[in-house]
C-alpha positions in Angstrom: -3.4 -25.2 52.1 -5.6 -27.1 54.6 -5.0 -27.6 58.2 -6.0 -30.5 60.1 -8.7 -29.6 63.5 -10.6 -31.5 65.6 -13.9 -31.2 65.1 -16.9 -31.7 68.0 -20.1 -32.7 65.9 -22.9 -34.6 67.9 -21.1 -35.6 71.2 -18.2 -36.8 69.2 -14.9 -36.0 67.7 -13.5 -35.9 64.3 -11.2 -34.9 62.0 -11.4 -32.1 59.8 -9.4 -30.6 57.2 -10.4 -26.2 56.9 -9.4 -24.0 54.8 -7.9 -21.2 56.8 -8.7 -18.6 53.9 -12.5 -19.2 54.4 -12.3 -18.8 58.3 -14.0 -15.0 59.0 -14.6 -15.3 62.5 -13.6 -16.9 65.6 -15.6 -17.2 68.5 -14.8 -18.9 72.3 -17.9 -21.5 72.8 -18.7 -21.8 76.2 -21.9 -24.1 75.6 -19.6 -26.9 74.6 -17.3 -26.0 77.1 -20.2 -26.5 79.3 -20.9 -29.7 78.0 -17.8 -31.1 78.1 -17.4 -30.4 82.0 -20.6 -31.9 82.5 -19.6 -34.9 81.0 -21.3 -34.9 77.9 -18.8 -35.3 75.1 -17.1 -37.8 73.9 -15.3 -39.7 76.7 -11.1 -39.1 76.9 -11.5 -35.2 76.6 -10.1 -33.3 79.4 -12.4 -30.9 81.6 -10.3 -27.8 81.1 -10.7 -28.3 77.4 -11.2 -24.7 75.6 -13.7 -24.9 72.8 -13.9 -22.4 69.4 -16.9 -21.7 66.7 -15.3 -20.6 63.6 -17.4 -19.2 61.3 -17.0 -19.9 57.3 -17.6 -17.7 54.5 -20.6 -19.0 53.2 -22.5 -18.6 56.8 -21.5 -22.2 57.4 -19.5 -22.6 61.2 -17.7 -24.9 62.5 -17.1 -25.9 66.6 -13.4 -27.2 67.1 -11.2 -28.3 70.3 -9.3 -25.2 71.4 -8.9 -21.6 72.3 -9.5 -19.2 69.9 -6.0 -18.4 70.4 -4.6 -21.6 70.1 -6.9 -21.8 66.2 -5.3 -18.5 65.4 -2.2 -19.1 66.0 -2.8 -22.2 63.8 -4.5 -20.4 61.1 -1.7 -17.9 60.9 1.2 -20.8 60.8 -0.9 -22.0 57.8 0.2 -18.1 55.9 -3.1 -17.0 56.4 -3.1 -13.9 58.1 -5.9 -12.3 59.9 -7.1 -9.4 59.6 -7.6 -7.0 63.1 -10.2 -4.6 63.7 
């Protein structure tokens, strides 16, 4: 099963469909949460906006709009379940 995410890819937004088996890692990004207070994102996206890298199996990544809590959480309501530790 895929799940829909919002993807930031060269000062823009888009979106993508992940499949939440291949996600191994997910990291907060601050640099685009940097950007994104700064101005420098696509225009309409709130300044408090949290910002997460998941990383694919495959060493391919992926930078998406919201917490790494808020991808988990999304990831697990998907009936993936990740692993702790």
């Amino acid at each position: 099963m895929l799940i829909r995410l919002t993807e930031v890819k060269n000062n823009s937004l888009r979106e993508v469909f992940v499949n939440p088996e291949r996600v191994v890692m997910i990291l907060e990004d601050h640099r685009t949460k940097s950007l994104n207070e700064s101005g420098l994102l696509a225009e309409g996206l709130d300044k408090n906006h949290r910002f997460s890298r998941l990383v694919m199996d495959g060493n391919s990544d992926v930078i998406v709009v919201g917490s790494p809590a808020m991808i988990e959480e999304t990831l697990q309501r998907s009936g993936k379940q990740l692993l702790r530790g």
